[in-house]
TINUFI-985571 format. One line per field, with one value per atom (N, C-alpha, C): residue number from 1; residue in one letter; atom name; x, y, z. Coordinates in steps of 0.001 Angstrom, whole numbers. Atoms other than C-alpha are relative to their C-alpha. Last residue first. Layout:
TINUFI-985571
k: c(NUM|...) .
r: c(a|...) .
a: c(CA|...) .
px: c(X|...) .
py: c(Y|...) .
pz: c(Z|...) .
***
This chain:
TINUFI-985571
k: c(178|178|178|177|177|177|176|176|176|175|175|175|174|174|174|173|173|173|172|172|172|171|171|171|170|170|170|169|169|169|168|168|168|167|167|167|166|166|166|165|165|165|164|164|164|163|163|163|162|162|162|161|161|161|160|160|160|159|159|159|158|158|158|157|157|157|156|156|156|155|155|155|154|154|154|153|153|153|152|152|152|151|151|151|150|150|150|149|149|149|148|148|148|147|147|147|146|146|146|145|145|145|144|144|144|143|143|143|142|142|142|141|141|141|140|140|140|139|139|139|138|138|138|137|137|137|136|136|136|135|135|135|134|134|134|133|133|133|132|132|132|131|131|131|130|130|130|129|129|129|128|128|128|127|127|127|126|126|126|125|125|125|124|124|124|123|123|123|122|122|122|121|121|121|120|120|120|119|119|119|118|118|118|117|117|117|116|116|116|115|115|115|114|114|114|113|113|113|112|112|112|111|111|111|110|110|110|109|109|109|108|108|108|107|107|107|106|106|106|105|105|105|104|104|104|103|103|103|102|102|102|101|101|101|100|100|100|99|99|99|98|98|98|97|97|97|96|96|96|95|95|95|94|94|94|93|93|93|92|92|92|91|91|91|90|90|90|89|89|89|88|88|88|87|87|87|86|86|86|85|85|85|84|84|84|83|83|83|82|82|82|81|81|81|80|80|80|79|79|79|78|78|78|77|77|77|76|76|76|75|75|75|74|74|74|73|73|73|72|72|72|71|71|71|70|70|70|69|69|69|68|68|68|67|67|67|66|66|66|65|65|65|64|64|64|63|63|63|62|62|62|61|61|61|60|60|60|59|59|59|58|58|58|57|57|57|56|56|56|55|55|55|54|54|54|53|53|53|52|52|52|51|51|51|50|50|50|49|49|49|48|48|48|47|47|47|46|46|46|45|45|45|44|44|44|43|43|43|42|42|42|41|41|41|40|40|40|39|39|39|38|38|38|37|37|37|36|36|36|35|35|35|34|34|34|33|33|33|32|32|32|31|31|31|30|30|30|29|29|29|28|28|28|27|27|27|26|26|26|25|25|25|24|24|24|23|23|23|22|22|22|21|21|21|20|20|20|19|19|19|18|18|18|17|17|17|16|16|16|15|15|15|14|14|14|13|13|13|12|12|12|11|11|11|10|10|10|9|9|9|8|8|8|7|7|7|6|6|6|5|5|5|4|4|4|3|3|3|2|2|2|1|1|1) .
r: c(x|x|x|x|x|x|x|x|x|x|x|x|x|x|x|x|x|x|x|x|x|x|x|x|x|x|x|x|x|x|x|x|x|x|x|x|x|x|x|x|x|x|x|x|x|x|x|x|x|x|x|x|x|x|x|x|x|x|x|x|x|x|x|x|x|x|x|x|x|x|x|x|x|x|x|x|x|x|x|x|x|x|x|x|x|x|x|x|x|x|x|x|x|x|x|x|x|x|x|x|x|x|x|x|x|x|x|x|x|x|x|x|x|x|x|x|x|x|x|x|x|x|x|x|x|x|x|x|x|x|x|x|x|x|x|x|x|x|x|x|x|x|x|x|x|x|x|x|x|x|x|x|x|x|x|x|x|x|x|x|x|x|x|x|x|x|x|x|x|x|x|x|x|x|x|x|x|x|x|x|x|x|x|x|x|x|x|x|x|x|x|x|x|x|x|x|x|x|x|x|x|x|x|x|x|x|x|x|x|x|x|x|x|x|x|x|x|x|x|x|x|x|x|x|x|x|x|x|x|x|x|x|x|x|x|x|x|x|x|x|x|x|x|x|x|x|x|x|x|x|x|x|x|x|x|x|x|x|x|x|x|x|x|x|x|x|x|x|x|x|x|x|x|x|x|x|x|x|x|x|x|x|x|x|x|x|x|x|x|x|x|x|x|x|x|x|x|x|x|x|x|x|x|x|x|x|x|x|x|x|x|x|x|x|x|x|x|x|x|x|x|x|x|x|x|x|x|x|x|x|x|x|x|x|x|x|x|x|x|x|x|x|x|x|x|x|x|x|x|x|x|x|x|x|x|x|x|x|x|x|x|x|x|x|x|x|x|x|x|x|x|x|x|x|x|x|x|x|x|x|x|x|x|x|x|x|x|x|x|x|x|x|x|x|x|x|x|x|x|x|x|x|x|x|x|x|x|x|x|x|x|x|x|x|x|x|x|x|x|x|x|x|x|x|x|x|x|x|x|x|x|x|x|x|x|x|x|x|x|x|x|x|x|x|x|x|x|x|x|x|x|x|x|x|x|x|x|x|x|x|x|x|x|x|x|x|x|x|x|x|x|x|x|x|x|x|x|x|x|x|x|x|x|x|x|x|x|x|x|x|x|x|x|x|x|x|x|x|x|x|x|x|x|x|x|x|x|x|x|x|x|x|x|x|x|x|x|x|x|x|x|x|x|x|x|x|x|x|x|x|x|x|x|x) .
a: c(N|CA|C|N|CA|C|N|CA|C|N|CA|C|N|CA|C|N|CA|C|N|CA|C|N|CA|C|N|CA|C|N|CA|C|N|CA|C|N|CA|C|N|CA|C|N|CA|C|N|CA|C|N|CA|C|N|CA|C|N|CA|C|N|CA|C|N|CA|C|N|CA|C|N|CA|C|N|CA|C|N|CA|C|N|CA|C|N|CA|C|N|CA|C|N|CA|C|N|CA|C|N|CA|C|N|CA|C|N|CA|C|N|CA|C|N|CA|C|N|CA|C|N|CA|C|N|CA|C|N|CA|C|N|CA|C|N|CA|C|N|CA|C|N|CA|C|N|CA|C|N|CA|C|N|CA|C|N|CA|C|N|CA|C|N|CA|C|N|CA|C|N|CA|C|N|CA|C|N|CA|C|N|CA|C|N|CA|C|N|CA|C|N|CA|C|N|CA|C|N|CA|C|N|CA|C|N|CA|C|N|CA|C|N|CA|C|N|CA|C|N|CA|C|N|CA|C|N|CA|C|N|CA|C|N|CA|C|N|CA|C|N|CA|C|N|CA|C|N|CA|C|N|CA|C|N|CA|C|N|CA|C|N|CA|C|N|CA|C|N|CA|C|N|CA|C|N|CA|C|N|CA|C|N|CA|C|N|CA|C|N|CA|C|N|CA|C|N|CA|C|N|CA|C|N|CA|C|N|CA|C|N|CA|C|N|CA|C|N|CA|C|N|CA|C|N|CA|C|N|CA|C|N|CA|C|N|CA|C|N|CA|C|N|CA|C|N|CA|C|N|CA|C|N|CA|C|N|CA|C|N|CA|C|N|CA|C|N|CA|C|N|CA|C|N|CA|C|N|CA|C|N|CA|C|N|CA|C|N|CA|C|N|CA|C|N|CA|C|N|CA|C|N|CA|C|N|CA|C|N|CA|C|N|CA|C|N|CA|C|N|CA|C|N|CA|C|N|CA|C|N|CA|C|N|CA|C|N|CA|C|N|CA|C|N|CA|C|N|CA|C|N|CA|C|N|CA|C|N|CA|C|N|CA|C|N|CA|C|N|CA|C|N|CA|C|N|CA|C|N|CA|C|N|CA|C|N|CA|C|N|CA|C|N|CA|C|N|CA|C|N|CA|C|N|CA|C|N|CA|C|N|CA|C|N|CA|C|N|CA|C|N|CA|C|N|CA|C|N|CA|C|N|CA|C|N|CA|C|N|CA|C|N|CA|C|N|CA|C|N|CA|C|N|CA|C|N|CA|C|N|CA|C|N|CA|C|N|CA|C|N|CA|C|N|CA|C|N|CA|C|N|CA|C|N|CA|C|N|CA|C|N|CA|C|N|CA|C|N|CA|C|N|CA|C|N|CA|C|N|CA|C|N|CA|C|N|CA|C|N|CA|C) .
px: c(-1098|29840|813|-1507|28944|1023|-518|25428|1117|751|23902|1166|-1134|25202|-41|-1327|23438|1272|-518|20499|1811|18|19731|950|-1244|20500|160|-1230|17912|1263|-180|15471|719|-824|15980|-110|-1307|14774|758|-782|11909|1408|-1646|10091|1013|-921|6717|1320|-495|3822|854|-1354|4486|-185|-1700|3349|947|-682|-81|1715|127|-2463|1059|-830|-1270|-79|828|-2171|940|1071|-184|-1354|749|3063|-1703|-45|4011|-444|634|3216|-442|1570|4966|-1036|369|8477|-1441|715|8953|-575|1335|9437|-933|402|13212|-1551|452|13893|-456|969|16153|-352|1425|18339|-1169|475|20715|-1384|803|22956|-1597|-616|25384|-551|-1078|23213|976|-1015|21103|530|-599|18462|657|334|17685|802|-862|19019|90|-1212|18030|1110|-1318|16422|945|-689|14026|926|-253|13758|675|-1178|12486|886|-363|9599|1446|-706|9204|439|-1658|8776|199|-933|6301|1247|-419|4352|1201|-694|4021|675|-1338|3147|864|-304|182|1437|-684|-838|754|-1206|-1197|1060|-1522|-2912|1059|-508|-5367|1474|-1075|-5877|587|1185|-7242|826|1516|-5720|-713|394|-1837|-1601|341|-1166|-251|997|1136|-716|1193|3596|-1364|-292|6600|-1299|535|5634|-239|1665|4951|-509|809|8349|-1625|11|10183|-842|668|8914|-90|1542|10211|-1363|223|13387|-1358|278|13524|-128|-635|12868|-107|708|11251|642|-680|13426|-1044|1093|10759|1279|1435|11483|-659|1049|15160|-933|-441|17557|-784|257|15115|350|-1819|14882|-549|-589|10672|1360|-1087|8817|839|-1048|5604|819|-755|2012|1121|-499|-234|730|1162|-2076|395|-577|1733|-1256|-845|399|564|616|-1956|719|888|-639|-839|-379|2730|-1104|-257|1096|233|1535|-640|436|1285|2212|-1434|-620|4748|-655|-1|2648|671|962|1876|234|261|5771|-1743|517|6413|-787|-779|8793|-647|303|6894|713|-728|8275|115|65|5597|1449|1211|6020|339|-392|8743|-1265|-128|9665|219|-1054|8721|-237|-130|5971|1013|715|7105|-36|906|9679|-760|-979|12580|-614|612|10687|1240|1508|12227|41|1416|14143|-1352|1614|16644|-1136|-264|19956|-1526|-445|18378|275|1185|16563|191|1112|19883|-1402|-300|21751|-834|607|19267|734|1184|19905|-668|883|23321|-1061|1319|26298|-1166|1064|29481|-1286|843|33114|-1550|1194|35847|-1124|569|38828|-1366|772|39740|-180|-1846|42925|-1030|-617|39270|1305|-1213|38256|717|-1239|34771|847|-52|32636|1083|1118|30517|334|295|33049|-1006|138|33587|-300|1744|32619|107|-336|35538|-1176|949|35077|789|-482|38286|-1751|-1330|38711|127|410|34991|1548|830|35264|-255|-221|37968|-536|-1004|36587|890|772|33533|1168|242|35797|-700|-1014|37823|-183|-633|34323|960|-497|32752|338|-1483|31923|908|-1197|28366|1109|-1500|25550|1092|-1077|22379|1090|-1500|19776|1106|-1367|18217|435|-779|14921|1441|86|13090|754|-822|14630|274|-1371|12834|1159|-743|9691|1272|-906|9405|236|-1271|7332|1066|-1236|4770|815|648|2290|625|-307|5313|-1278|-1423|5196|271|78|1544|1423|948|1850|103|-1319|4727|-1084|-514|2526|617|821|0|863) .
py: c(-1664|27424|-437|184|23421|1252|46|24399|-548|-787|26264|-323|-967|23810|769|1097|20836|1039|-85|23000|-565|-1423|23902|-59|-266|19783|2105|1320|19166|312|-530|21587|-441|-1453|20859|327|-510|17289|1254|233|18262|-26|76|19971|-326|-1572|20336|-943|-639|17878|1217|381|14734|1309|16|16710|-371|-936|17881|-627|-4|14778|815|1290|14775|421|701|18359|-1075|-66|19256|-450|1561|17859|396|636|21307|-1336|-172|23127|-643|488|21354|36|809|22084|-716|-851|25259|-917|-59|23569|293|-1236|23241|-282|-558|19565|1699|-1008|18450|229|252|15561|988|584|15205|44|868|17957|-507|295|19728|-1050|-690|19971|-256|292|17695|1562|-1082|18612|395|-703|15577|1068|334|12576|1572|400|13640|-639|-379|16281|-620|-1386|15784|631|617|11850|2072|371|12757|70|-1215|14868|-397|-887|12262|951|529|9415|798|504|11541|-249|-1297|12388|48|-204|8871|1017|775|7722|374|-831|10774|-918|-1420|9220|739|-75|5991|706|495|7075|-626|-1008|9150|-649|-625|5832|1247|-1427|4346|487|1064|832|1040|209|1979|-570|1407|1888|-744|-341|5161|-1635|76|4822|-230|1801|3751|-359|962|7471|-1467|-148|9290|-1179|757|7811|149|892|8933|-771|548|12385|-1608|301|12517|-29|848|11759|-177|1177|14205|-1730|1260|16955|-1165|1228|19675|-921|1490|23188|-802|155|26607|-1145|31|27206|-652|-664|27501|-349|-1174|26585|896|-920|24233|1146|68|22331|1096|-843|21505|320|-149|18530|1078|565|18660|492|-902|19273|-374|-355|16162|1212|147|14991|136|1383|14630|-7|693|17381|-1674|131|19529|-1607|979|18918|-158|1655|20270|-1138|982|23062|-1258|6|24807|-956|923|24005|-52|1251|25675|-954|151|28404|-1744|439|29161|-251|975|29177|-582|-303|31636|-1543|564|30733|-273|-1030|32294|-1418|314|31002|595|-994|30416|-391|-355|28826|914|-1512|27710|-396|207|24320|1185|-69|25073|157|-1452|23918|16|144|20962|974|-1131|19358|90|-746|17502|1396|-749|15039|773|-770|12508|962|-250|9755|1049|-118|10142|-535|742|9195|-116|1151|9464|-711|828|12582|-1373|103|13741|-622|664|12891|-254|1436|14774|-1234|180|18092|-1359|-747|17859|-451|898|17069|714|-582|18271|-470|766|16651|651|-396|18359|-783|-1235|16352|223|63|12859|1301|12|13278|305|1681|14451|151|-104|18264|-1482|1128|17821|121|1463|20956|-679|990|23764|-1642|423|26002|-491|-987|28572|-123|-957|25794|1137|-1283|23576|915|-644|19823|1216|-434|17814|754|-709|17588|92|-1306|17017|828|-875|14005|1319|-547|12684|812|-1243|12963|-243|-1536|11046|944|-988|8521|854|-403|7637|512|-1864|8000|20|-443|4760|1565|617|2683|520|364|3501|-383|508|5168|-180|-929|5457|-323|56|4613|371|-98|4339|-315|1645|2965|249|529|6188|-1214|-311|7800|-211|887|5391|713|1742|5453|-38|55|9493|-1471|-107|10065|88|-1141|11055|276|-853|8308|1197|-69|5942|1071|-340|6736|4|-957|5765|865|-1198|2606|1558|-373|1778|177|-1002|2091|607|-1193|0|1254) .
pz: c(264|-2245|1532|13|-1967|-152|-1034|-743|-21|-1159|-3372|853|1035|-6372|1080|557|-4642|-129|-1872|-3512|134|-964|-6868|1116|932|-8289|1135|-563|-5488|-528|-1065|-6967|931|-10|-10170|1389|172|-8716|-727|-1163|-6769|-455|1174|-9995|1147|-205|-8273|-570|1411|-9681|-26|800|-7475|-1526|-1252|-3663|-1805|471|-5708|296|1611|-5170|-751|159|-1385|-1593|911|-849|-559|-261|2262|-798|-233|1505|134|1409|-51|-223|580|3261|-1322|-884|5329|-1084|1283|2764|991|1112|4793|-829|-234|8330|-1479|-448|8160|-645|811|8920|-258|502|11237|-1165|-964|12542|-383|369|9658|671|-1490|11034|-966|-753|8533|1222|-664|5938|1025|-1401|4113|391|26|973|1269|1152|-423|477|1625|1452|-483|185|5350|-1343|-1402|5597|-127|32|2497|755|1345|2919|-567|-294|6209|-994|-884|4912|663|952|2269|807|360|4918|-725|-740|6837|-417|534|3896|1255|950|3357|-11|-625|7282|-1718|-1269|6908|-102|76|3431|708|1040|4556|-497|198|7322|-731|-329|5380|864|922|3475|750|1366|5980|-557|172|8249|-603|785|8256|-420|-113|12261|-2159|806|12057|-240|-300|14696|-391|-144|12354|1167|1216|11004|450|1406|13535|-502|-1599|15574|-206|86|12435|700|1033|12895|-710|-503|16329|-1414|-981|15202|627|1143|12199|810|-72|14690|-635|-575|12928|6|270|12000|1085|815|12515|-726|53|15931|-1320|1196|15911|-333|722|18475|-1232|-1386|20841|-680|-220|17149|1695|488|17122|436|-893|18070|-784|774|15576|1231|43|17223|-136|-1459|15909|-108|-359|12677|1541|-865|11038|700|704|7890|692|1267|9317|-779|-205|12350|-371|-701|11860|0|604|9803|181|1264|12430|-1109|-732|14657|-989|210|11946|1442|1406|11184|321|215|15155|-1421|-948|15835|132|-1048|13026|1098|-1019|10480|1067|-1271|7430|1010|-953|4366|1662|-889|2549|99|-740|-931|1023|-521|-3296|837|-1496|-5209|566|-552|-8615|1174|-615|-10573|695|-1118|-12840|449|855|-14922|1274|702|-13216|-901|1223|-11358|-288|-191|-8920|-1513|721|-9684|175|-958|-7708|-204|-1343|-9859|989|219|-13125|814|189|-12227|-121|-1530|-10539|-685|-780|-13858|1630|421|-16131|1052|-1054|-14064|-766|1298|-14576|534|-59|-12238|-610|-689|-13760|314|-23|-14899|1218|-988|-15640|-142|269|-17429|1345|1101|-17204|-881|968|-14371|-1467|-204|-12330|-942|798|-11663|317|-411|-10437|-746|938|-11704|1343|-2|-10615|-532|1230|-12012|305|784|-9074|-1531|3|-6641|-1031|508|-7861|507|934|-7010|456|1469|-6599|-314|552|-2939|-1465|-634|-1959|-607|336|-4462|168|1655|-3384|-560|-347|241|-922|-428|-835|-46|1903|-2963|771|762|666|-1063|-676|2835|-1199|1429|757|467|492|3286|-1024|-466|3551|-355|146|1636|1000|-530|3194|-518|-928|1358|459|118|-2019|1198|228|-2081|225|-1512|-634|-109|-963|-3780|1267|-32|-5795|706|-23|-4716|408|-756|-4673|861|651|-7246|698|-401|-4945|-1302|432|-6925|100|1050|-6221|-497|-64|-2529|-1685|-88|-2597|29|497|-4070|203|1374|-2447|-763|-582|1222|-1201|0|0|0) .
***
């Protein structure tokens, strides 16, 4: 039931991926041969750049599509109002900043979620994409949080697979290696 609805997302196959392990020595190749002022990997080969057909390839998410934007109001009733729009409860929030959601207590949602109506289906899906956004898509330094803004975008299930996730991935990609 559940891959059903995850593949309606369009976000099957990125929930399939996983955590990569074991493989620090090509990561920190990697970090040592990209360029932020080219956007490229400098290999013995030549340059080498990630494109926005590769991330669809790798991810599988969209590539066409409205674009990943909306509120960005921060405010401590926006991001409870949403929280439980979206997890059907008030969301655990960073102590340091109000409008990041603990990706721990969203897991605990989800693996909570009994599956027996579709709304919980939905509720344990938007769940795993909301993780899935913290911790694959659009990381930072600390895996444990989500910032609050992408609530809104889970909110109409029917809508979640027609925004352009991966340009917006590749975006973030280029963004956060300055």
């Amino acid at each position: 039931m559940v891959e059903n609805y995850l593949r309606a997302t369009r976000f099957y196959h990125v929930s399939r991926i996983g955590v990569i392990r074991g493989f620090h020595p090509m990561l920190a190749a990697l970090v040592e041969r990209w360029r932020p002022e080219t956007h490229t990997f400098v290999l013995l080969v030549g340059e080498v750049t990630v494109t926005l057909k590769d991330v669809a390839h790798i991810f599988g998410l969209s590539i066409d599509g409205e674009p990943v934007s909306g509120w960005t109001d921060s405010s401590s009733d926006f991001v409870q109002s949403q929280g439980i729009t979206i997890f059907g409860r008030e969301p655990s929030v960073s102590h340091n900043s109000k409008s990041y959601i603990k990706l721990g207590w969203v897991r605990r949602i989800r693996d909570a979620e009994p599956l027996d109506t579709e709304e919980s289906i939905r509720r344990y899906v938007r769940c795993q994409i909301f993780c899935l956004l913290g911790s694959t898509l659009f990381t930072d330094n600390s895996t444990a949080y989500t910032h609050a803004k992408y609530l809104p975008l889970l909110r109409d299930f029917e809508r979640i697979h027609t925004y352009s996730w991966g340009s917006t991935c590749l975006a973030y990609f280029a963004y956060s290696l300055h």
